[in-house]
KEKE-3310 file (N, C-alpha, C; in steps of 0.2 Angstrom, whole numbers, plus 5000, padded with zeros to 4 digits):
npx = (4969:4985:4999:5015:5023:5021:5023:5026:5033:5027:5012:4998:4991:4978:4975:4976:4987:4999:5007:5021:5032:5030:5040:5042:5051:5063:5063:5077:5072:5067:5053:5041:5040:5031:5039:5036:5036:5027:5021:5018:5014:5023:5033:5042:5040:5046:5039:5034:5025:5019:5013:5010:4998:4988:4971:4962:4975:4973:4973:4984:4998:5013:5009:4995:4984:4982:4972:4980:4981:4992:5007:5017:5035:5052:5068:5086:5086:5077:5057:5045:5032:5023:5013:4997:4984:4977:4972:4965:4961:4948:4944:4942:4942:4954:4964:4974:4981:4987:4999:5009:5026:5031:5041:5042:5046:5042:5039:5038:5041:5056:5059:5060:5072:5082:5082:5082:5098:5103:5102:5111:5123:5136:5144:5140:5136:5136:5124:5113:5114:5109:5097:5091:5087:5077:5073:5066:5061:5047:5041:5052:5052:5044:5042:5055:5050:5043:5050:5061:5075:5081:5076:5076:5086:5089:5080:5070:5057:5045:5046:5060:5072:5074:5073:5086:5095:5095:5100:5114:5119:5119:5127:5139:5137:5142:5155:5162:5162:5171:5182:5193:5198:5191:5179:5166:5154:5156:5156:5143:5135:5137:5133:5119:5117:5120:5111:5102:5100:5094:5080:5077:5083:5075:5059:5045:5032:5017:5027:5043:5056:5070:5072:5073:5084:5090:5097:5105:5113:5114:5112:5123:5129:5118:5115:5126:5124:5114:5115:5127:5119:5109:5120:5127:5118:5117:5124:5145:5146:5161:5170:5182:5174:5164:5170:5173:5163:5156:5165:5163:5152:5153:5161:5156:5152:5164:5173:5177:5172:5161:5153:5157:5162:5173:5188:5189:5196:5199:5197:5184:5176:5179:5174:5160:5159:5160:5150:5138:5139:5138:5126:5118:5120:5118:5102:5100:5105:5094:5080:5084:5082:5070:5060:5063:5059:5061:5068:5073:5089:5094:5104:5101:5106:5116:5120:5120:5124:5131:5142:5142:5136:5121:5115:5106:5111:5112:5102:5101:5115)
npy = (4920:4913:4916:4918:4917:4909:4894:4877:4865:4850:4854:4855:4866:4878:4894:4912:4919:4930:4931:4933:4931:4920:4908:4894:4880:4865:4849:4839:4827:4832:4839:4850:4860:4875:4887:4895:4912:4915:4928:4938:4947:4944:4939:4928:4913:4900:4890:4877:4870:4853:4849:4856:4856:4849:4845:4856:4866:4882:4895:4908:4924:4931:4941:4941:4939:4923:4909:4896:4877:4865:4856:4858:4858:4855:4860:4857:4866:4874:4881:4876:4874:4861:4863:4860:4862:4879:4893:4911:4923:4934:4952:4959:4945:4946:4955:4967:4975:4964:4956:4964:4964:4971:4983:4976:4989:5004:5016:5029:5034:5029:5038:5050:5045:5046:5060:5066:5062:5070:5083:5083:5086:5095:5101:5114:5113:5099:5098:5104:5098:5085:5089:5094:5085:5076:5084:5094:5090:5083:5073:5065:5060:5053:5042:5036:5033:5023:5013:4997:4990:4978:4966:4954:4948:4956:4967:4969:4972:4985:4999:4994:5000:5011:5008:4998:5012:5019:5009:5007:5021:5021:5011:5018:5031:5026:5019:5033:5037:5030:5028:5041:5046:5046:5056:5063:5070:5069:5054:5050:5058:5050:5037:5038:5040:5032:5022:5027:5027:5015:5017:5021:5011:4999:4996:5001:4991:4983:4976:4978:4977:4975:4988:4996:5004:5002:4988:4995:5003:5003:5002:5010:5020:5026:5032:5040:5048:5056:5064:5070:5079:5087:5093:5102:5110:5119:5135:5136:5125:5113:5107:5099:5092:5088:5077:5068:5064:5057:5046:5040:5033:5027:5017:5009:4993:4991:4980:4979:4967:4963:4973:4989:5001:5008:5004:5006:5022:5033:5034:5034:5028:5016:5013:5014:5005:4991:4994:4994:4984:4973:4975:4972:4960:4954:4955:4948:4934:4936:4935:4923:4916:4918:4910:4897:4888:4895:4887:4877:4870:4862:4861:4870:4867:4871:4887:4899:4910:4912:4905:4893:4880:4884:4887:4889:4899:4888:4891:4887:4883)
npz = (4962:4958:4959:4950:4961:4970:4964:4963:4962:4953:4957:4946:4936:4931:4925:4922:4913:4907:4890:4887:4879:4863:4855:4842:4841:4836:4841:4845:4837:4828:4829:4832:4843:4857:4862:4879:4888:4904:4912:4927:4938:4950:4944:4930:4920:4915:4899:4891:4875:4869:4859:4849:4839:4844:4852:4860:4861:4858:4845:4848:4853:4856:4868:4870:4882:4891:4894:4905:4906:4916:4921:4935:4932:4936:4928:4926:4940:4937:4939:4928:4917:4911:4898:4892:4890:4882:4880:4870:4880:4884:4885:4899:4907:4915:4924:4921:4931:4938:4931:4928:4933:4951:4959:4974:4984:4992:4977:4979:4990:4988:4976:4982:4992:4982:4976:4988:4988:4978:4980:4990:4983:4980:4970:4958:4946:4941:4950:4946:4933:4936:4944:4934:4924:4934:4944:4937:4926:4922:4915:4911:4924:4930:4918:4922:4936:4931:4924:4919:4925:4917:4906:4906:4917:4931:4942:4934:4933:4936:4942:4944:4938:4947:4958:4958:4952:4966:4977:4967:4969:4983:4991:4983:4989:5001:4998:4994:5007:5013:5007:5006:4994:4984:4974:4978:4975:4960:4960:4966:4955:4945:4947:4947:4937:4926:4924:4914:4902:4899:4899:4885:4880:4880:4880:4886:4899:4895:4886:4888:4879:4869:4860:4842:4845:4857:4852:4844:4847:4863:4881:4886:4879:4873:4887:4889:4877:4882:4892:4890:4879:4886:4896:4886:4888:4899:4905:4904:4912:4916:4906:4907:4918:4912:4903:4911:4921:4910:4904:4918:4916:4903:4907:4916:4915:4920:4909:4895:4888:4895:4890:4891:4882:4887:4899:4916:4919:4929:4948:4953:4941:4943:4956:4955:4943:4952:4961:4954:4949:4961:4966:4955:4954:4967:4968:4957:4962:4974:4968:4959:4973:4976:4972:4981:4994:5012:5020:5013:5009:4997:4985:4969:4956:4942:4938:4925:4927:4939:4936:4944:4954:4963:4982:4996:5011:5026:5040:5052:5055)
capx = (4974:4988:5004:5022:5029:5022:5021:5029:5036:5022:5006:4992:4987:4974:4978:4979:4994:5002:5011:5026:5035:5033:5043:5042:5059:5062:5066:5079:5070:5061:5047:5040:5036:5030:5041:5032:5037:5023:5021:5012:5018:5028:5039:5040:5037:5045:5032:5032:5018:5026:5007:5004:4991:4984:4964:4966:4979:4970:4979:4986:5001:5015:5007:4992:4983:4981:4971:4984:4982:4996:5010:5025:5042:5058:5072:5090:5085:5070:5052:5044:5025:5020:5006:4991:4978:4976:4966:4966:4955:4946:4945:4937:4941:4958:4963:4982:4988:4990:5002:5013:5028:5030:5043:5042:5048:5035:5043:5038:5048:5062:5062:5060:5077:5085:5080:5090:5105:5103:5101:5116:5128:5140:5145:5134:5135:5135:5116:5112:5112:5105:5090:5086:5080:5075:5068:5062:5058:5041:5039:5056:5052:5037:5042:5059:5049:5040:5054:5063:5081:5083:5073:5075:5093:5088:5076:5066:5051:5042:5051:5066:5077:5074:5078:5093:5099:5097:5103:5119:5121:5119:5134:5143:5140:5148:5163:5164:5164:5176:5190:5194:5201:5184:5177:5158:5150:5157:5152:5137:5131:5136:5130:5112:5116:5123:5110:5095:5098:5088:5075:5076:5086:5070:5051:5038:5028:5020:5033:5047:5060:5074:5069:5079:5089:5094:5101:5109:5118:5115:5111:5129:5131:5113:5115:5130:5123:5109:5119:5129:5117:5110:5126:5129:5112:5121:5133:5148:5150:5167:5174:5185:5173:5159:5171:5173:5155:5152:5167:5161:5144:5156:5166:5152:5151:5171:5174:5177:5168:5154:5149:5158:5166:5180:5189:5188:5203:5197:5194:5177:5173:5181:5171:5155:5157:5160:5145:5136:5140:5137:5118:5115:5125:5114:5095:5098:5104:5089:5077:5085:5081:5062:5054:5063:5057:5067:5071:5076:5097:5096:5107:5097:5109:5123:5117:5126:5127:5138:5146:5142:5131:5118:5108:5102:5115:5109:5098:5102:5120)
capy = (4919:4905:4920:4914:4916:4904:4890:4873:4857:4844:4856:4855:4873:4881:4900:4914:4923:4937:4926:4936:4925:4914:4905:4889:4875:4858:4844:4836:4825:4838:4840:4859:4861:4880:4890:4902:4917:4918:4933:4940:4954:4941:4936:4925:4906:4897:4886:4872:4866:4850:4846:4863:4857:4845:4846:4859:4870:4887:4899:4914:4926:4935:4948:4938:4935:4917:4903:4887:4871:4862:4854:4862:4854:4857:4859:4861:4868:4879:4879:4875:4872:4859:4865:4854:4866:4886:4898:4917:4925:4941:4959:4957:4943:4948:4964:4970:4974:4956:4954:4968:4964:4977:4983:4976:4995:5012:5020:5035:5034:5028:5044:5054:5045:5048:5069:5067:5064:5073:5087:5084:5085:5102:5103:5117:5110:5092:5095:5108:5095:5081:5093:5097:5077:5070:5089:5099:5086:5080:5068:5060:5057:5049:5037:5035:5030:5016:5009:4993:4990:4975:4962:4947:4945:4959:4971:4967:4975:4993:5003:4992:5006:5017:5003:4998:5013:5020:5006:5007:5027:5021:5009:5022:5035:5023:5019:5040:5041:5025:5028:5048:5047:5048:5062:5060:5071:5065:5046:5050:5060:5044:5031:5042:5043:5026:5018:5031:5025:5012:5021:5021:5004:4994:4998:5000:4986:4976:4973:4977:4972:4979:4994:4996:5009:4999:4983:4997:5007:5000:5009:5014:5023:5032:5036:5046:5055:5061:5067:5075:5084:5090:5096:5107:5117:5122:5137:5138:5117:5112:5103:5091:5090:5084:5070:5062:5062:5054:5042:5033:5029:5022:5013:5006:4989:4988:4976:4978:4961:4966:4978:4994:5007:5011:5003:5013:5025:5035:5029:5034:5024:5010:5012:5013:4997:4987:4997:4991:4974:4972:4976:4968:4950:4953:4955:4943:4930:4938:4934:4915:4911:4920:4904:4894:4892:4897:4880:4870:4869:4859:4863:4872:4868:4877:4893:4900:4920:4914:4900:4890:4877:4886:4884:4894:4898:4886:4896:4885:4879)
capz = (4957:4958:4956:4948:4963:4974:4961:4965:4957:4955:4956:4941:4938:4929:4929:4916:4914:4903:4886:4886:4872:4859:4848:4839:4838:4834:4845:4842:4832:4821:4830:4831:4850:4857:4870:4882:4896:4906:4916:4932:4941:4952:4940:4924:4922:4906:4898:4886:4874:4864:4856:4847:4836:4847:4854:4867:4861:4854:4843:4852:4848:4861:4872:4872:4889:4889:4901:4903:4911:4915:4928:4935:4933:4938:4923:4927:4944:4936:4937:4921:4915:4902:4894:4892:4885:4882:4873:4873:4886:4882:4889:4907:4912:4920:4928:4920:4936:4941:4927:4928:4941:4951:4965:4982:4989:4987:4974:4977:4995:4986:4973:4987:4995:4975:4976:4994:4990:4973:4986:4993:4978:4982:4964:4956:4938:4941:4954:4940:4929:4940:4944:4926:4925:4938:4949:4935:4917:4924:4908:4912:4932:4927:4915:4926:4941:4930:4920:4922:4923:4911:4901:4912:4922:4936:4943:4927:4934:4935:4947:4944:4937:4951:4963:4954:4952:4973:4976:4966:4973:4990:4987:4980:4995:5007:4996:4996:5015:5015:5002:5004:4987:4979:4974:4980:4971:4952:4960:4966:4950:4938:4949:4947:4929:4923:4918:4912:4892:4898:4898:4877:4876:4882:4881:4892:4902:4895:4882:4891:4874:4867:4854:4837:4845:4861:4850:4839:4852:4870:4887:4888:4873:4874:4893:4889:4874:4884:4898:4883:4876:4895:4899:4882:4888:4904:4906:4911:4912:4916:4901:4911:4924:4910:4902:4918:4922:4902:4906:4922:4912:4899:4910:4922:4915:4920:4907:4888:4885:4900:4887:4891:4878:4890:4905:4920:4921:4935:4955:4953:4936:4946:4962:4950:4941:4958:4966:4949:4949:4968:4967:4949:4957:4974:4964:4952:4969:4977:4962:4959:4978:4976:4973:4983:5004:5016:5023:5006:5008:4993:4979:4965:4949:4941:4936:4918:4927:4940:4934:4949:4957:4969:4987:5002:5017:5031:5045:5060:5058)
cpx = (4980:4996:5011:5025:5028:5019:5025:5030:5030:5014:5004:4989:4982:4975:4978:4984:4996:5006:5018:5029:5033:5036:5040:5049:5057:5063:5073:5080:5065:5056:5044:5038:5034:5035:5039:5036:5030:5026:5017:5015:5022:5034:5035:5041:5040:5040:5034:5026:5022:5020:5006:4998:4988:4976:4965:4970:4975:4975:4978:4993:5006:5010:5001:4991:4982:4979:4976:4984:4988:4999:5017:5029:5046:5063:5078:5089:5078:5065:5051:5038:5026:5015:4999:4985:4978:4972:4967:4961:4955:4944:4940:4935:4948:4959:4971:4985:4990:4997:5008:5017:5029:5037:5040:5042:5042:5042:5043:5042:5056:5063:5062:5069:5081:5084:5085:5094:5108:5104:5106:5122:5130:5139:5142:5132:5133:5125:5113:5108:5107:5098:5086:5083:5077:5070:5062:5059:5052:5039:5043:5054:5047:5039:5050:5057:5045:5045:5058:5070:5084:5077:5072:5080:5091:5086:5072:5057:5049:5043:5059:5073:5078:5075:5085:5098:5101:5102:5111:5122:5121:5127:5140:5145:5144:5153:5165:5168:5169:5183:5190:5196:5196:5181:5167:5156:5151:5152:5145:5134:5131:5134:5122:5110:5116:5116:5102:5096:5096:5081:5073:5078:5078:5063:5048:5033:5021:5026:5040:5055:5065:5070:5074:5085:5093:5096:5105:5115:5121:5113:5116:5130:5124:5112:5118:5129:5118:5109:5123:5126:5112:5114:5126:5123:5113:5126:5136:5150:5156:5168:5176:5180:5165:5161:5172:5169:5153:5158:5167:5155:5148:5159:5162:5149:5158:5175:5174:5172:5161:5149:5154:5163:5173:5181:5188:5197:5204:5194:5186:5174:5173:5176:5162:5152:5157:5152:5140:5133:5137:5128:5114:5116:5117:5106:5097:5099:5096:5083:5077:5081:5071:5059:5057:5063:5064:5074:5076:5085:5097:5098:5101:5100:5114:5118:5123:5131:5134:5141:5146:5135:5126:5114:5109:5110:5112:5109:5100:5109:5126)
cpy = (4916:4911:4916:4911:4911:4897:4884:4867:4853:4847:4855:4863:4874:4890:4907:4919:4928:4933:4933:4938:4920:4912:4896:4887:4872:4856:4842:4830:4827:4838:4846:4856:4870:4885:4895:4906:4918:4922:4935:4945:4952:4939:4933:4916:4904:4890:4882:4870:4862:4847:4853:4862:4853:4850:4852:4866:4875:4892:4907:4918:4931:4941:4948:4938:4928:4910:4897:4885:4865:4859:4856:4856:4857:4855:4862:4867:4876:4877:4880:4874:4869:4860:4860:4858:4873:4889:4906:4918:4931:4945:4958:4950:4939:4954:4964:4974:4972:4955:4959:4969:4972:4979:4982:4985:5000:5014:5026:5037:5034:5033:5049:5053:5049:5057:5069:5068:5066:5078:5091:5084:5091:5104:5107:5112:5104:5093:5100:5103:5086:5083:5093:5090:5077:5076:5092:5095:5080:5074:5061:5056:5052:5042:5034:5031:5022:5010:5003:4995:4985:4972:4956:4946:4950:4966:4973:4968:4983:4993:4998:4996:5011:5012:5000:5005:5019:5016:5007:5016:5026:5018:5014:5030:5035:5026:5027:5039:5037:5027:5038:5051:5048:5054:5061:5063:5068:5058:5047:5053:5054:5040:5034:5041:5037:5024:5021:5029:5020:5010:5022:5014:4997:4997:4998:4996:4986:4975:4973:4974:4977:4984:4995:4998:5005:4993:4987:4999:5005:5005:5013:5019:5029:5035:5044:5051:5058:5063:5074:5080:5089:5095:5103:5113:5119:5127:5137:5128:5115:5108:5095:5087:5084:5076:5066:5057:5055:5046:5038:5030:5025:5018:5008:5000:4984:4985:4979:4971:4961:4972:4986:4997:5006:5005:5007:5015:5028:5031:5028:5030:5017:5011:5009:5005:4993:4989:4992:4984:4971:4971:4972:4960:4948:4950:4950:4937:4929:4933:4925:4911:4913:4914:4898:4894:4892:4891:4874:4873:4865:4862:4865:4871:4872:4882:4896:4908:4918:4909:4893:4886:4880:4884:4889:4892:4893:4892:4893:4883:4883)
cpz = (4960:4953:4954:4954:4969:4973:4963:4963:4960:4956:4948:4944:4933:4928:4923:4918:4907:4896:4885:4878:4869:4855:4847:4841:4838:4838:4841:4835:4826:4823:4831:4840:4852:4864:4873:4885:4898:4910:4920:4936:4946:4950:4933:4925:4914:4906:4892:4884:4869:4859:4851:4844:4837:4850:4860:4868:4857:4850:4848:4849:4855:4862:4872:4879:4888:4897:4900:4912:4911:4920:4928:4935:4934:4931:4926:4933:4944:4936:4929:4920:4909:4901:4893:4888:4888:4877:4877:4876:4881:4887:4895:4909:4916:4919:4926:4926:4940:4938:4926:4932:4944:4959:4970:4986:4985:4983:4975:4986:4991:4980:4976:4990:4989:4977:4981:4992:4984:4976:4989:4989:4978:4977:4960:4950:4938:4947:4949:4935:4930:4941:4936:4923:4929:4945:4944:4927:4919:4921:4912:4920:4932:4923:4919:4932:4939:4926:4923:4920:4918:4911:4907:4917:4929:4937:4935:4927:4935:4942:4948:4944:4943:4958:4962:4956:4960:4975:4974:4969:4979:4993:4987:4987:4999:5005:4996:5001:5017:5014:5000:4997:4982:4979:4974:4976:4962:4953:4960:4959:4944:4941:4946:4940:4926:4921:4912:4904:4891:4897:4888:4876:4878:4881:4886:4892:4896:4890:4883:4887:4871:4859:4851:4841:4851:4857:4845:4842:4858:4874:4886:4887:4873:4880:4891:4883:4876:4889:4893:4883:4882:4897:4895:4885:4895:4907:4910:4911:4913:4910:4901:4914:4920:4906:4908:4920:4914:4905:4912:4920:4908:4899:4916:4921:4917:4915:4901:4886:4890:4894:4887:4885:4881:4896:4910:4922:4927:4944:4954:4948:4939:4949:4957:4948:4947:4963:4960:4949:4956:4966:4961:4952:4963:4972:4960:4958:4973:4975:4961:4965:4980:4979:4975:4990:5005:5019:5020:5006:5001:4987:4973:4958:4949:4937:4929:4920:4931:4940:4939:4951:4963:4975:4993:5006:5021:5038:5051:5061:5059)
residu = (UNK:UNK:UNK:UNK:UNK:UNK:UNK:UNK:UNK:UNK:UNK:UNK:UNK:UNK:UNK:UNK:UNK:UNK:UNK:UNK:UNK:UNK:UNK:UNK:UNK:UNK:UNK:UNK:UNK:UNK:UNK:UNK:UNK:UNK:UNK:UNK:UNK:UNK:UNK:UNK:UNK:UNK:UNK:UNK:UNK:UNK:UNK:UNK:UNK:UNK:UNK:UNK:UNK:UNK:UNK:UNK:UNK:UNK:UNK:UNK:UNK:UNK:UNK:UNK:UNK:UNK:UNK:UNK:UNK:UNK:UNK:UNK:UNK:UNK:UNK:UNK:UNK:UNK:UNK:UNK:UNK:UNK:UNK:UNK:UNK:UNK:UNK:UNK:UNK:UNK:UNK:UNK:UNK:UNK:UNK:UNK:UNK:UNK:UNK:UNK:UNK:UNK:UNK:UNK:UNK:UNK:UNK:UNK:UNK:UNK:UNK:UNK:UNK:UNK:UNK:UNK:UNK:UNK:UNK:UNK:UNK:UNK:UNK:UNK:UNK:UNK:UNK:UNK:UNK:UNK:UNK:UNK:UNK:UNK:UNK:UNK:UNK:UNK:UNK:UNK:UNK:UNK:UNK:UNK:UNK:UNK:UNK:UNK:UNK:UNK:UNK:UNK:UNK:UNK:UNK:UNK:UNK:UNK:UNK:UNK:UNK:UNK:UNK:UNK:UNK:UNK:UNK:UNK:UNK:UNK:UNK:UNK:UNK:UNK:UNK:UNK:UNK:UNK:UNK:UNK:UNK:UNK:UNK:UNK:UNK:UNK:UNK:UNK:UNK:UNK:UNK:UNK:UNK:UNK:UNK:UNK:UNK:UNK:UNK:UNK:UNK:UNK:UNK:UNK:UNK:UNK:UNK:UNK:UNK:UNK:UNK:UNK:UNK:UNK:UNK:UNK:UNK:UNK:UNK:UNK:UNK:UNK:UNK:UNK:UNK:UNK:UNK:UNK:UNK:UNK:UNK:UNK:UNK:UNK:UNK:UNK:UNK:UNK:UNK:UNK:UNK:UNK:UNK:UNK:UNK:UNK:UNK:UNK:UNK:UNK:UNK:UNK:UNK:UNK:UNK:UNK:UNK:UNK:UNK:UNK:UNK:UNK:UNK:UNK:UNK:UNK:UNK:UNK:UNK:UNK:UNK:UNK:UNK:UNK:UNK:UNK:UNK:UNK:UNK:UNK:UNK:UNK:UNK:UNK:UNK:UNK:UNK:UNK:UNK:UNK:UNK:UNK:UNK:UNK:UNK:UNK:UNK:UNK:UNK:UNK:UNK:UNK:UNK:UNK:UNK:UNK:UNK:UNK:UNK:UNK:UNK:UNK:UNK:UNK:UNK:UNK:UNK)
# end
């Protein structure tokens, strides 16, 4: 099999892959054309068919397996597939766990690191409440370890969330041990926490899509009502020490137009967003330079996320 991630401007493939998306538009001159996401557990692949009802072209429907023959192009610094002929495949004869990206890291080492430094949080009430997911809610750890963290901008694969959100608690430990003004435990329990209402604002692989309740509310909003109602089944809870914890989730996109409820009031909300932002910037960076070699310095395009034209460091200068 012929995976996303080691596809390259100018090949002719053959290949089946996962239909993520379809929709229909027009050209600009009224022509209906079809737009794809293909998928494979390496990544995703947008796809063009500008023939839909041509010789060739079979019906199919999102979430479809489907066989396409076609040639890669480069759009605006992205690969691209034009289409040329597809049809849907049937049950055996691909294996769904080609199709499903998947962390590079073992997860189950990396919920092992998460437990550590769960472990390590002084606070009774705040590892109290950290424990009652992620030691003792079997369901939760389970469906946590498979979860992605978004849809497509980064760690958009199974174990994503749980890469993500190490990651951002790791971040978060330094600035602890760096800036004495922080209160480690609060950071570290909301970095842990921040983004678990991802877990309801998105579904599970293959669909991977926003769910009523995630385009009604968002992660933000569902994280903190389900730390909320966690918290209430705890005695004895600090009060203070619970809005805190609710407001650095609320505040953990930094920004009013990033998404957040709140600004950050507190050092800690602050540290959060910054730790946040660091690790989503990095992975989405990461992710852009996947499918390009090591060697290629050539400019890749402007990119929309970060407002700039991108290309590789140079390795020898």
């Amino acid at each position: 099999m012929k995976y996303i991630e080691s596809l390259r401007e100018g090949e002719r493939i053959n290949e089946v892959y996962l239909c993520k998306v379809k929709q229909t538009f027009l050209t600009k001159a009224g022509k209906p054309y079809d737009n794809l996401l293909l998928q494979d557990k390496t990544g995703t692949l947008d796809a063009k068919i500008w023939e839909p009802g041509s010789v060739g072209i079979d019906d199919f429907e999102s979430m479809d397996y489907i066989a396409v023959m076609g040639d890669i192009t480069s759009f605006q610094g992205n690969l691209q597939l034009n289409v040329k002929r597809v049809r849907r495949v049937q049950e055996g004869e691909y294996d769904p766990k080609n199709y499903l990206p998947v962390s590079k890291k073992d997860i189950e080492e990396m919920y092992a690191e998460l437990l550590a430094l769960i472990a390590s949080v002084q606070q009774p009430h705040l590892r109290k409440l950290l424990e009652s997911f992620f030691a003792e809610d079997a369901d939760f750890a389970k469906r946590f370890k498979f979860h992605s963290a978004a849809k497509t901008v980064h760690h958009g694969f199974v174990g994503g969330l749980l890469e993500h959100t190490l990651s951002v608690a790791k971040h978060c430990d330094y600035f602890a041990r760096t800036y004495p003004i922080l209160n480690r435990d609060l950071l570290l329990s909301a970095a842990i926490f921040h983004d678990i209402g991802k877990m309801e604002e998105l579904s599970t692989f293959p669909q991977n899509d926003y769910t009523d309740e995630g385009q009604l509310l968002g992660h933000i909003v569902i994280g903190t009502e389900m730390v909320g109602e966690r918290m209430r089944g705890i005695s004895g809870f600090p009060k203070g020490l619970g809005n805190e914890l609710k407001h650095c989730i609320l505040a953990h996109h930094g920004e009013l137009e990033f998404g957040s409820p709140k600004k950050p009031a507190l050092a800690e909300a602050l540290a959060l967003s910054f730790a946040d932002n660091i690790d989503a910037k990095m992975e989405t960076m990461r992710e852009i330079f996947a499918n390009v070699p090591e060697n290629n310095v050539e400019w890749q395009g402007y990119n929309r996320l970060f407002e700039s034209n991108l290309r590789r460091s140079g390795r020898d200068r």
